[in-house]
C-alpha positions as CSV (number, residue, x, y, z in Angstrom):
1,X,108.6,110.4,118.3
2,X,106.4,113.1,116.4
3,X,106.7,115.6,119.6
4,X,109.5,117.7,120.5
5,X,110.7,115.5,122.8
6,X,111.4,116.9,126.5
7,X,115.2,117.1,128.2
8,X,116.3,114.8,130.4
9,X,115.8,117.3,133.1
10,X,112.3,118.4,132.3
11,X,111.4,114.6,131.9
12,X,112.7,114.4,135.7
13,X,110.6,117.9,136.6
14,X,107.7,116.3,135.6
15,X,108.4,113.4,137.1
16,X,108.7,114.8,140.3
17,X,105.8,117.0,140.1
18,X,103.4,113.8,139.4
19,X,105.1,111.9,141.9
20,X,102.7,112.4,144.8
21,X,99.7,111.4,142.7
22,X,101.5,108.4,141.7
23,X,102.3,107.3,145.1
24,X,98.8,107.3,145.8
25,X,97.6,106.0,143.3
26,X,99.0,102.7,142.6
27,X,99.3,101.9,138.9
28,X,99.6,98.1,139.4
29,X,96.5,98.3,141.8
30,X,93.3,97.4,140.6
31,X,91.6,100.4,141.8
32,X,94.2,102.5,139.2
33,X,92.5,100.5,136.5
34,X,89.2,100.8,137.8
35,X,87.5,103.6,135.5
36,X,84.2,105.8,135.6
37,X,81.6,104.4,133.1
38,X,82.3,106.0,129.6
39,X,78.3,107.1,129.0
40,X,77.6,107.4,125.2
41,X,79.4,105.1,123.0
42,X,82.0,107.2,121.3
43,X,82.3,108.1,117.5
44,X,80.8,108.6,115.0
45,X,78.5,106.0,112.2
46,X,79.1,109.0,109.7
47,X,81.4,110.2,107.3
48,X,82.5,113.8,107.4
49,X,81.7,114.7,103.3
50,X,80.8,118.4,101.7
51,X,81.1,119.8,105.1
52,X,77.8,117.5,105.7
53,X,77.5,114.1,108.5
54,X,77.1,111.7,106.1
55,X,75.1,108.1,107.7
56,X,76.8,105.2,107.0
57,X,74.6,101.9,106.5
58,X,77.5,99.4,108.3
59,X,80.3,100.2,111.3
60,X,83.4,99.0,112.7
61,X,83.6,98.5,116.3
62,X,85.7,100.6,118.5
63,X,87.9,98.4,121.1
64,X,89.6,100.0,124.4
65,X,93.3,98.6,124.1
66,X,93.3,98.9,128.3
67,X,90.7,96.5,128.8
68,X,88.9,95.3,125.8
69,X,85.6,96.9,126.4
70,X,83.6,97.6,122.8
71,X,83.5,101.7,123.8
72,X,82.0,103.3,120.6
73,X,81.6,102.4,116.3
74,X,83.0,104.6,113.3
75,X,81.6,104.1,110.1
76,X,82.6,101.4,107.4
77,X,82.9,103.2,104.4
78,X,82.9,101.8,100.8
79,X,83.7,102.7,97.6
80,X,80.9,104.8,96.9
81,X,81.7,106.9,99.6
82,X,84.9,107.7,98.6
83,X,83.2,108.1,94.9
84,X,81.4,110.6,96.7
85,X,84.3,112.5,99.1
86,X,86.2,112.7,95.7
87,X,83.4,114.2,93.9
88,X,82.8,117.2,96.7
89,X,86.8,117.5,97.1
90,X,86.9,118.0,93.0
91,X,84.0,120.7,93.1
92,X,85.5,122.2,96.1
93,X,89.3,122.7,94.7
94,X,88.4,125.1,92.2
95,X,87.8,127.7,94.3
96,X,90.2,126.8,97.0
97,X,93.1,126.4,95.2
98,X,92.3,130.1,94.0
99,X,91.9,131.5,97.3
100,X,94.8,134.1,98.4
101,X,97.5,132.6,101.1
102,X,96.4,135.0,103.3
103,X,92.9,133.8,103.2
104,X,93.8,130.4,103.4
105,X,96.2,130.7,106.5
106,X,93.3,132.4,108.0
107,X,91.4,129.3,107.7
108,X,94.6,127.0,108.9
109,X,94.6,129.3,112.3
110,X,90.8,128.6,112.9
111,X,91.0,125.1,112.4
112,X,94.4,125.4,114.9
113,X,92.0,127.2,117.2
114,X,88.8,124.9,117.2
115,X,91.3,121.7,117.8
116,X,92.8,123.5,120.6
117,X,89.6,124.6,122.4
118,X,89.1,120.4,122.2
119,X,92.3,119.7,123.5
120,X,91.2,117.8,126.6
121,X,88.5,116.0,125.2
122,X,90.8,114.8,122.2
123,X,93.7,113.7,124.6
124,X,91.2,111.3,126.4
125,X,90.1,110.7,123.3
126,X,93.2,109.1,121.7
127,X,93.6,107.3,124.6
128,X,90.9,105.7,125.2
129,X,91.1,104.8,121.6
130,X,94.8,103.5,121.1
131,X,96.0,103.2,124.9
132,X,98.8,106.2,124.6
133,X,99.1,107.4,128.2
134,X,97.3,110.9,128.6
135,X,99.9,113.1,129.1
136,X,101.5,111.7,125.9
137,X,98.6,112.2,123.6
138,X,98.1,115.9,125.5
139,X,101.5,116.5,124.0
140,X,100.0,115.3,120.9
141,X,97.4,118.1,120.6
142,X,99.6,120.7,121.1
143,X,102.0,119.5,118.3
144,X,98.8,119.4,115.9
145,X,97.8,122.8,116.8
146,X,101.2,123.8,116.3
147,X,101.5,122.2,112.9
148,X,98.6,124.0,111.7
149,X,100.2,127.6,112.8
150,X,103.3,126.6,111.4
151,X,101.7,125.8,107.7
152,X,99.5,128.7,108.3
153,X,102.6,131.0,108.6
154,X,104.4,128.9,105.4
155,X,101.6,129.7,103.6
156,X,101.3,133.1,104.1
157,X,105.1,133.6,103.6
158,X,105.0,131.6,100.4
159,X,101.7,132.6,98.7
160,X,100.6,136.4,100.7
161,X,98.1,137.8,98.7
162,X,98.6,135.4,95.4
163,X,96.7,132.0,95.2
164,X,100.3,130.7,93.5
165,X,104.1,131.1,94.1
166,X,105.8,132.7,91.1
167,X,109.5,133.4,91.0
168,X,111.0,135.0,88.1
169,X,114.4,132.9,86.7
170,X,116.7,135.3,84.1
171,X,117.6,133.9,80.9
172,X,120.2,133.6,78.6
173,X,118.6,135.6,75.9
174,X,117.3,138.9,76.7
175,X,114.5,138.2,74.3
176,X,113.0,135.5,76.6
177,X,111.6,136.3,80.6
178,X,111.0,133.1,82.7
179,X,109.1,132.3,85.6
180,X,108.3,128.7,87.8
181,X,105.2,129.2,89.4
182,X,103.7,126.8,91.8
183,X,100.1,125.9,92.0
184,X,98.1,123.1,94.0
185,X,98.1,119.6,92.4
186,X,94.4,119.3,93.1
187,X,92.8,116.4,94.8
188,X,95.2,114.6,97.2
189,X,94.1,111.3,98.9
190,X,95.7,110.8,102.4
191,X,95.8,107.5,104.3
192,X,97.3,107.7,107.8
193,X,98.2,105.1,111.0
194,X,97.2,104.5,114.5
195,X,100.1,105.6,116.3
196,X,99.8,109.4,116.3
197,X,96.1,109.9,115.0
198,X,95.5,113.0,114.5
199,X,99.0,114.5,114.5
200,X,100.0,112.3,111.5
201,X,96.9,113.7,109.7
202,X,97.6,116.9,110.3
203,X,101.0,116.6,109.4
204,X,99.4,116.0,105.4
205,X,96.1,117.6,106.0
206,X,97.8,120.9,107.1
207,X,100.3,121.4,104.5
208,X,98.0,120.0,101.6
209,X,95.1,122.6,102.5
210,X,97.7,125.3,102.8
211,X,99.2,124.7,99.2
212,X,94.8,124.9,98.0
213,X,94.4,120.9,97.9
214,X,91.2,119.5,98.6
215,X,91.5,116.2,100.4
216,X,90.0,113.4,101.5
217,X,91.7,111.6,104.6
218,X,91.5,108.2,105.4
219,X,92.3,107.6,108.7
220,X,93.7,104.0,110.5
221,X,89.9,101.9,111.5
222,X,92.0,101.1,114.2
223,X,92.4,104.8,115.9
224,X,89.7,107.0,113.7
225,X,87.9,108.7,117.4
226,X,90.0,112.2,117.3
227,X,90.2,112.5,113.5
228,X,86.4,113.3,113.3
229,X,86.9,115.9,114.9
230,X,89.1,117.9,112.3
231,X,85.6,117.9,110.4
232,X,83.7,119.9,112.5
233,X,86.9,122.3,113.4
234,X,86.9,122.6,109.5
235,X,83.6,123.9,109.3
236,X,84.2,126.7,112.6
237,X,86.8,127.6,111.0
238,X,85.5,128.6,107.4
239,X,86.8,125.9,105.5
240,X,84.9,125.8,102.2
241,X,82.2,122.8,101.7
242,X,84.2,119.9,100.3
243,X,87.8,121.1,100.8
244,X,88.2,118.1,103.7
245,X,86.8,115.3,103.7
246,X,87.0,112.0,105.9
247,X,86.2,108.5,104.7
248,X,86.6,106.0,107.8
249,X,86.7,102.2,106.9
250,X,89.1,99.1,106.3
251,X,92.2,100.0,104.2
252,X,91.1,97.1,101.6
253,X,87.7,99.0,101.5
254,X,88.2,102.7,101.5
255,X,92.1,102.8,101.6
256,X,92.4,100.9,98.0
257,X,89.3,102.4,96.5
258,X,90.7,106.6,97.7
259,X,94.1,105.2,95.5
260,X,92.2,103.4,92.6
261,X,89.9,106.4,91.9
262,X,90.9,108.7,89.0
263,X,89.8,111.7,90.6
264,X,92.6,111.5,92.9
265,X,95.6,113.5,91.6
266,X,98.0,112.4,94.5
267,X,98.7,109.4,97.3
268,X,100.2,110.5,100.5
269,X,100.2,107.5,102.6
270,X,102.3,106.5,106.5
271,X,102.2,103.0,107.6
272,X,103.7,99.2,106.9
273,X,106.4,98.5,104.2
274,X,103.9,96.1,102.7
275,X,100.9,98.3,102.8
276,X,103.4,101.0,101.2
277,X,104.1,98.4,98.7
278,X,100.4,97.8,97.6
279,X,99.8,101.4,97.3
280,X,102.9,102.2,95.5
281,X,101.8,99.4,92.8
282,X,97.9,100.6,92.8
283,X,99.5,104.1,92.2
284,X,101.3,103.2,89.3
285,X,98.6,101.9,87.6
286,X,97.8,105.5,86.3
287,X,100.9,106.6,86.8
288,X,99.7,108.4,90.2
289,X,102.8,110.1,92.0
290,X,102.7,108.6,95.6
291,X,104.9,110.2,98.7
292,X,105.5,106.9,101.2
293,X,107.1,107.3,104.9
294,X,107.4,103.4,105.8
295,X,108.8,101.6,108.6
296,X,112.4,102.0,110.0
297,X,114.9,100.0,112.3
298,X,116.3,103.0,113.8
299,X,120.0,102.5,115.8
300,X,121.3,104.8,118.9
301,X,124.8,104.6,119.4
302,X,126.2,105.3,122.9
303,X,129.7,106.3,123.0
304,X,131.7,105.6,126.9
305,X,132.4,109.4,127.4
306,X,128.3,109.9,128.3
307,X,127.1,110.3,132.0
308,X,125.2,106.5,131.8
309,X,122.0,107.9,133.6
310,X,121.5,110.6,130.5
311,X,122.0,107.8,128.0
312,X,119.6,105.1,129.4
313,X,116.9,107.3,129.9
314,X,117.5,108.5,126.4
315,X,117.7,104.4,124.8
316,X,114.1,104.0,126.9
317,X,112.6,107.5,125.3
318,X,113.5,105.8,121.8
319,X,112.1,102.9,122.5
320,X,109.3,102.8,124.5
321,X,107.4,106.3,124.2
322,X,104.3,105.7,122.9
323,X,104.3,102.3,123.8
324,X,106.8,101.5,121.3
325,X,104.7,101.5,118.5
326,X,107.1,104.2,116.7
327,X,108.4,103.9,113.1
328,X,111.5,106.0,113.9
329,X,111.9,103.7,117.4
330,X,115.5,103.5,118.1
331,X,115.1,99.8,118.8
332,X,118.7,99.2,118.0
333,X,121.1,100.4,120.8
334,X,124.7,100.2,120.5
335,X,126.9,100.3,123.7
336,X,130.7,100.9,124.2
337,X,132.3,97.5,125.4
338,X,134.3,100.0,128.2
339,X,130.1,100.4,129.7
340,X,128.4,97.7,128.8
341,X,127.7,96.1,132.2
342,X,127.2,99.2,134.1
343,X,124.9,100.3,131.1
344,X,122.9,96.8,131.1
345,X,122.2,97.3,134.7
346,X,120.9,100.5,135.0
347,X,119.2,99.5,131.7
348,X,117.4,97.0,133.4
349,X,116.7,98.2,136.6
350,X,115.2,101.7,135.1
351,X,113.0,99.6,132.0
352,X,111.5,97.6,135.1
353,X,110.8,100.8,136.7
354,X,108.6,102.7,134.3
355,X,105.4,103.5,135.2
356,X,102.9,101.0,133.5
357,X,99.1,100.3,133.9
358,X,95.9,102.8,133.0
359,X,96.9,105.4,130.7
360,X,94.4,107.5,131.5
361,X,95.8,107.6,134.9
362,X,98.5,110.8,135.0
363,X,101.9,109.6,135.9
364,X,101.6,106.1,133.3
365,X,104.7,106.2,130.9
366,X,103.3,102.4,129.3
367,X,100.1,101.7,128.0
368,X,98.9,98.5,126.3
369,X,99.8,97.8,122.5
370,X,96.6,99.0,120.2
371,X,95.0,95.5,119.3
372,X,95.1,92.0,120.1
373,X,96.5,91.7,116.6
374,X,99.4,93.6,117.3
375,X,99.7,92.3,120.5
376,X,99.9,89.3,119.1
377,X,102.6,90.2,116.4
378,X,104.9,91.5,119.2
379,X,104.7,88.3,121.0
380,X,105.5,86.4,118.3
381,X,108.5,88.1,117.7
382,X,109.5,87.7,121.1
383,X,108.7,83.9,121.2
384,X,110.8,83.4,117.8
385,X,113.7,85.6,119.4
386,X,113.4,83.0,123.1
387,X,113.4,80.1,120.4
388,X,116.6,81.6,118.4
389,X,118.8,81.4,122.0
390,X,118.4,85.2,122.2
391,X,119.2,86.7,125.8
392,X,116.7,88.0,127.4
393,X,118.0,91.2,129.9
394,X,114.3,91.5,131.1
395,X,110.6,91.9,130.1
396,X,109.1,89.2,127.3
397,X,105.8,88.9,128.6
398,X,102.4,90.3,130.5
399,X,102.7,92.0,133.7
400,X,102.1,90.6,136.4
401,X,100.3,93.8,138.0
402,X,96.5,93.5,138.3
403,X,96.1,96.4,136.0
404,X,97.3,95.0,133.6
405,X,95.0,91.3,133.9
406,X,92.9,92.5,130.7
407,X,93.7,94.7,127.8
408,X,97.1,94.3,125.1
409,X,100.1,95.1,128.2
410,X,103.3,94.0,127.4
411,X,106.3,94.2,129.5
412,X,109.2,96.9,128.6
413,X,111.2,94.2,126.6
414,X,114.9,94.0,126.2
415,X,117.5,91.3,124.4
416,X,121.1,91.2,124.6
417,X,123.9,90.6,121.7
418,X,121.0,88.9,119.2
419,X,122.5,87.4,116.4
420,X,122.4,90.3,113.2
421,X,120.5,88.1,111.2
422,X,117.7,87.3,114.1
423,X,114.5,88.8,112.8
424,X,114.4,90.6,116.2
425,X,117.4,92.5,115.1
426,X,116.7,93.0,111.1
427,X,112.3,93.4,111.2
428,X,110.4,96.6,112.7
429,X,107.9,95.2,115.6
430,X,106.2,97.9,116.4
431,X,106.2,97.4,120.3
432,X,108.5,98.2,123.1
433,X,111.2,95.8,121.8
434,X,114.3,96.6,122.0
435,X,118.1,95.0,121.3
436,X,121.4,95.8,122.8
437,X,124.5,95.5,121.0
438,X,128.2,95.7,122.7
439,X,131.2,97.5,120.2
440,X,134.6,98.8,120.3
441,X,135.5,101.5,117.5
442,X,133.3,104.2,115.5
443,X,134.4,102.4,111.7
444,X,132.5,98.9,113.2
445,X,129.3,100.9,114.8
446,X,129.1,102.6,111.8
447,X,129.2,99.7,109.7
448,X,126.5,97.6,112.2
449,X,124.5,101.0,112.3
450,X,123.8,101.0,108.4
451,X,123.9,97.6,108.0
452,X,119.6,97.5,107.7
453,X,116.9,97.6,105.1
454,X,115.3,100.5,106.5
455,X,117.2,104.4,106.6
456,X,114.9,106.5,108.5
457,X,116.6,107.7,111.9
458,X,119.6,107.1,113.4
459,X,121.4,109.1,117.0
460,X,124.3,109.2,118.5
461,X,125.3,110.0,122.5
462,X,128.9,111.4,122.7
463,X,130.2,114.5,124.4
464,X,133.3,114.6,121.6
465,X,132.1,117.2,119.0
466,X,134.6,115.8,115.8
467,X,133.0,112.9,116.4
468,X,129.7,114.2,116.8
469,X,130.5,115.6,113.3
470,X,131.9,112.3,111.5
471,X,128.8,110.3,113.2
472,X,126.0,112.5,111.6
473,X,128.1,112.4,108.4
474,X,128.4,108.6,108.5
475,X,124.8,107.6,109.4
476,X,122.7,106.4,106.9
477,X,119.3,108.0,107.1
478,X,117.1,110.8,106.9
479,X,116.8,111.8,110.5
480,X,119.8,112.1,112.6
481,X,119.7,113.2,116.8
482,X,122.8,114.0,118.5
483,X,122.6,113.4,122.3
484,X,118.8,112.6,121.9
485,X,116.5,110.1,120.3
486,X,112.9,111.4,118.9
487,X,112.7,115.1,119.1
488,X,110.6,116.2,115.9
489,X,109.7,119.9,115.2
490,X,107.6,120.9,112.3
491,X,110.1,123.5,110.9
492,X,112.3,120.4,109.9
493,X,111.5,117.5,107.2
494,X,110.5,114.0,108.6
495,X,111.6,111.0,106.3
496,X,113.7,108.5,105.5
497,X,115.0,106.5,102.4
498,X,115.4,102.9,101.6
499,X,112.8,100.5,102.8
500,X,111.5,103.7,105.1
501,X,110.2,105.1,101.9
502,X,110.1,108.5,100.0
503,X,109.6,112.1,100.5
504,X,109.1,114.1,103.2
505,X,106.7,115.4,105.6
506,X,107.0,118.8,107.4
507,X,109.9,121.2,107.1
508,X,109.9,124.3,105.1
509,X,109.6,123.0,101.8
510,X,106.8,120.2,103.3
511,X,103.8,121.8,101.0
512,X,106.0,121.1,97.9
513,X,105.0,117.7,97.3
514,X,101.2,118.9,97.4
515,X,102.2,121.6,94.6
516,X,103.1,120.9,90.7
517,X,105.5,123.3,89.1
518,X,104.9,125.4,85.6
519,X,107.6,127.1,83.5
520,X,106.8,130.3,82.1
521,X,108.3,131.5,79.1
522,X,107.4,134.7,77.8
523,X,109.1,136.2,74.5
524,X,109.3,139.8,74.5
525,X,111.3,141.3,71.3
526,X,108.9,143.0,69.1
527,X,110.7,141.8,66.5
528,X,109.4,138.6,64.6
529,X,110.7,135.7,65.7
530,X,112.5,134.9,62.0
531,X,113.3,131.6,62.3
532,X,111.2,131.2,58.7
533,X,112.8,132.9,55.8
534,X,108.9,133.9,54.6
535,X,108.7,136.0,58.1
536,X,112.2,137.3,58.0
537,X,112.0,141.0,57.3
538,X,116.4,140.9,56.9
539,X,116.5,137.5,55.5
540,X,118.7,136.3,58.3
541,X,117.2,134.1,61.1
542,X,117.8,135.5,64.7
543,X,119.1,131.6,65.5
């Protein structure tokens, strides 16, 4: 979802090159979920503020997703702390925001460099904390490191040797110059979810440091473990004392008190439409602009002109990477009636085929959901849909693999023709859930496509370029794939519309919403300006 997602064919390179490790390792044996003992609990009881390991008095434990084991505590922050976070990012914004671009893409690079140097360690890391399979959350890493360059090069294109952007505009009257300069908004508060820990903090951490924010991040309690360590790559890498911060905590702790504080001159928030909505109405209590990139209910529409093998591997990418837990998921497929059954079978036969268990073992392409709340959530969903008369093509429940005995595993799921107004259809579930959908022309899977609360990605799979063209033209969203599902590269904004929310991450123009604009009007004439009869030298006013 958040990576560049690979081509069918290198998807099948490096399937083939792990395919001797995974014959002898058996993912549904219990020996491949059999794992070394971790050593010291992991994390840390301490709250990264002023460039300082801060103690925190209470903690939050931190649960394994595989099997349940408590592995390691983060801190439970509280108000004071981000009273405190706000205070050093307020001191510290003075002089960052004046710092040259140069200077501060300098900064960006180190950080790029210290997180990369950590790569391994942050990969097991995120999987140990959220259950991504390794060589997903390795991907991960590199996409941070690379969205750090990327805002380090925007920043130095944008700003050089200024610590603003200024661009002159010409005027109607010759009397008059004009300029719009761009400088940093100040303190920015940024709350970010479980599914892509780190990347989805860099993806507003990056951007807001390069346009001279200060910040203080707030990371999900339920995946905080790779986060802490942006605040010692900070401090390698120059970053000045208070410029990042990180609060870790319960979002009805340190989430509501980081968008109630005063000190806080922005809200950049990713997660639930309803925690979107509670922050959208905290926000407006001081009038607080707030950027929000919500849930989605994303469709894929598979034309009968595709090679079938191309398009199911595709539908199970943009479902089911990262254990489905993606907000742009394509979790709504629709099929041309001319394939549907030799679509549905391969369907079936390659979802009950993917690789599941460990996912720290190499080779697993299906980890366990992140909690035994969300676990729970998906299931419900999936016991409503059974209840509703919902068909059920396969999955729906645990696996049966020994593996999988403990820990949050759910079965690659898939329903057939749901009714449109089944909740399995209309709601986001966050797990690997997906719906199949049979139809005839483009005008109806067009209709059925935007027919949905949410508008943040939507693909189509055709090898007929015009209709290509009228497909991207007729979605509905703010992310479109053509022949693909999930490719995401920083040069290019992220974000929907609708329920999915508003504004955008990444893409050229992704520091904008971390900068505030002045006009600059500058009169020039020597001449008075006249428009007084006492100051008018002729007696005539120049207006």
């Amino acid at each position: 979802f958040r990576r560049a997602a690979p081509s069918v064919g290198a998807i099948a390179t490096a399937a083939r090159a792990t395919r001797a490790k995974r014959a002898s390792v058996d993912m549904s044996s219990p020996s491949a979920g059999a794992r070394p003992p971790l050593g010291a609990p992991l994390g840390r009881i301490e709250h990264f503020i002023d460039n300082r390991w801060v103690h925190a008095s209470k903690s939050l434990a931190v649960v394994c997703p595989h099997d349940e084991r408590v592995i390691g505590a983060i801190a439970r922050g509280n108000a004071r702390d981000v009273d405190a976070a706000v205070s050093a990012a307020t001191r510290a914004s003075v002089g960052w925001r004046r710092t040259p671009g140069v200077e501060r893409a300098r900064v960006l690079r180190g950080i790029a460099r210290a997180l990369e140097r950590r790569k391994p360690a942050l990969g097991r890391l995120e999987t140990l904390d959220m259950g991504k399979p390794i060589e997903e959350a390795a991907w991960d890493i590199d996409d941070v490191v690379g969205c750090f360059d990327y805002y380090a090069d925007r920043c130095e294109a944008v700003f050089g040797e200024r610590w603003y952007a200024e661009e002159d505009v010409r005027l109607p009257d010759a009397s008059f110059t004009g300029a719009v300069r761009k400088e940093a908004l100040g303190v920015v508060g940024l709350i970010t979810p479980w599914n892509y820990p780190l990347l989805m903090a860099t993806w507003k951490v990056a951007p807001a440091l390069a346009a001279g924010c200060a910040v203080v991040l707030k990371p999900s309690e339920m995946a905080s473990l790779s986060c802490q360590a942006l605040g010692d790559a900070c401090v390698e890498a120059g970053l000045p004392p208070g410029a990042f911060n990180l609060v870790t905590g319960l979002g009805t702790e340190v989430g509501a008190a980081l968008c109630a504080h005063r000190g806080v001159d922005k809200i950049s928030f990713t997660g639930s439409l309803n925690t979107g909505r509670v922050i959208m109405r905290e926000c407006a209590k001081d009038v607080k602009p707030v950027s929000l990139e919500l849930g989605g209910k994303s469709a894929l529409v598979i034309f009968d002109d595709v090679d079938i093998d191309k398009a199911v591997e595709w539908a199970l990418f943009g479902c089911f990477w990262t254990n489905g837990q993606i907000c742009s998921a394509t979790s709504r497929v629709f099929i041309h009636a001319h394939i549907r059954d030799k679509f549905l079978a391969r369907l079936k036969e390659a979802a009950e085929a993917i690789p599941r268990g460990d996912p720290l073992v190499e080779g697993c392409r299906l980890g366990p959901l992140v909690s035994a709340g969300q676990y729970k959530k998906v299931m419900n969903m999936i016991n409503v849909a059974k209840r509703q008369g919902c068909t059920l093509l396969t999955g729906g429940k645990r696996p049966s693999s020994p593996a999988c005995a403990r820990g949050y595993y759910l079965e690659p799921t898939v329903f057939v023709d749901p009714p449109l107004d089944a909740n399995v259809w209309r709601e986001e579930i966050f797990g690997p859930v997906m719906c199949v959908r049979t139809f005839s022309s483009e005008d109806e899977v067009v209709a059925l496509a935007n027919d949905s609360d949410y508008a943040l990605g939507a693909a189509v799979i055709t090898d007929n370029v015009d209709r290509r063209r009228r497909m991207t033209e007729a979605f509905d969203a703010g992310i479109i794939w053509v022949n693909c599902s999930q490719p995401c590269f920083p040069q290019l904004p992220w974000g929907g519309r609708k329920r999915s929310g508003f504004g955008r991450d990444l893409g050229v123009n992704g520091m904008d919403k971390y900068l505030h604009q002045k006009q600059i009007v500058t009169y020039t004439s020597d001449d008075a300006f006249a428009w007084y009869p006492m100051f008018d030298a002729k007696a005539k006013s120049k207006l």
